[in-house]
N, C-alpha and C positions, 0 to 999 in steps of 0.2 A: 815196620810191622803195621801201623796206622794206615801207609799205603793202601798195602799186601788185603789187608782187609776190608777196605772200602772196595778193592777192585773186586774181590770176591765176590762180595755183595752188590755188586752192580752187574753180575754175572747170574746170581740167583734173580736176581730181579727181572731180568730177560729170558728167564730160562721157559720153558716150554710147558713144562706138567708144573702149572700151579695149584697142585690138591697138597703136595707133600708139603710139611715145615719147612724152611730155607735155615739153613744148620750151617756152619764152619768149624771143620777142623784145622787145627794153627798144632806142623809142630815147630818150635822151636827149639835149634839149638848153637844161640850164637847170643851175642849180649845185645841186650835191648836199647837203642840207642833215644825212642822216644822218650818222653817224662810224663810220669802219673797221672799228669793232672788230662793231657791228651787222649791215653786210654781209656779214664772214666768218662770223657766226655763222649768219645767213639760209642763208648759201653754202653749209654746209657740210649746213643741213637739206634743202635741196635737193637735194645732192648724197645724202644716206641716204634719199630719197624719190626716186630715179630720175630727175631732171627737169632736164634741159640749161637753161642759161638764155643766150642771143646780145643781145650787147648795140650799139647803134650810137650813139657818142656822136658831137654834134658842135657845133661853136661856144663851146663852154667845156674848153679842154683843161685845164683844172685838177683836174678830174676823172677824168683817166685815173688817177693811181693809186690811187683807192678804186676804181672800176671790175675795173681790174685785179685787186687784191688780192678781190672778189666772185667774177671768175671762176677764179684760181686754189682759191677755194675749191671750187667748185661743179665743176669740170672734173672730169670723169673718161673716162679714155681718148682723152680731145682732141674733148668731143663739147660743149664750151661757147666762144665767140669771141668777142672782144673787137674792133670796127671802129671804128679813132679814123677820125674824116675831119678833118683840117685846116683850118684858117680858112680857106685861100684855094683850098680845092679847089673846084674850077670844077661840078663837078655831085656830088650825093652817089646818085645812082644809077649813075654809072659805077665809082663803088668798092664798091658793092653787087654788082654785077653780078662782079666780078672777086673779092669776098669769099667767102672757103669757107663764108659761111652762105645763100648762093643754091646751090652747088655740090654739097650735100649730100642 
């Protein structure tokens, strides 16, 4: 996941229209093999590089709280979200849709 999103980010960083925010959406859905302490550090570079990061985890809730503890890092001003979808949620685009990372 650490990879995944550095490479993202060196991807916005190159990109062409620098007027828009450089945002990441991450979904996940497989187990998190980094550790906490990785993320928050990631999180916190992202966050002193400007760069929201929206995360959609689903089918392994065991990873909401490394998750979690990522976007508190990375949050700033409430402009990073975190979307658990449940095992038994019936469709994972009706909780998209109804997520402040569609609404935004």
């Amino acid at each position: 996941l650490a990879t995944s999103i550095k490479i993202a980010y060196l991807s916005l960083k190159n990109r062409q229209n620098k007027a828009q925010k450089p945002r990441i959406l991450i979904f996940v859905c497989s187990p998190i093999q980094n550790d906490s302490k990785e993320l928050v550090a990631l999180g916190k570079k992202m966050k002193k590089n400007g760069c929201a990061i929206d995360v959609v985890n689903f089918g392994h809730p065991e990873n909401t709280p490394k998750l979690a503890e990522l976007i508190n890092a990375v949050n700033n001003s409430n402009n990073s979200h975190l979307i658990d979808v449940g095992e038994y949620s019936s469709n994972i685009a009706d909780t998209l849709i109804t997520s402040p990372v569609l609404n935004e």
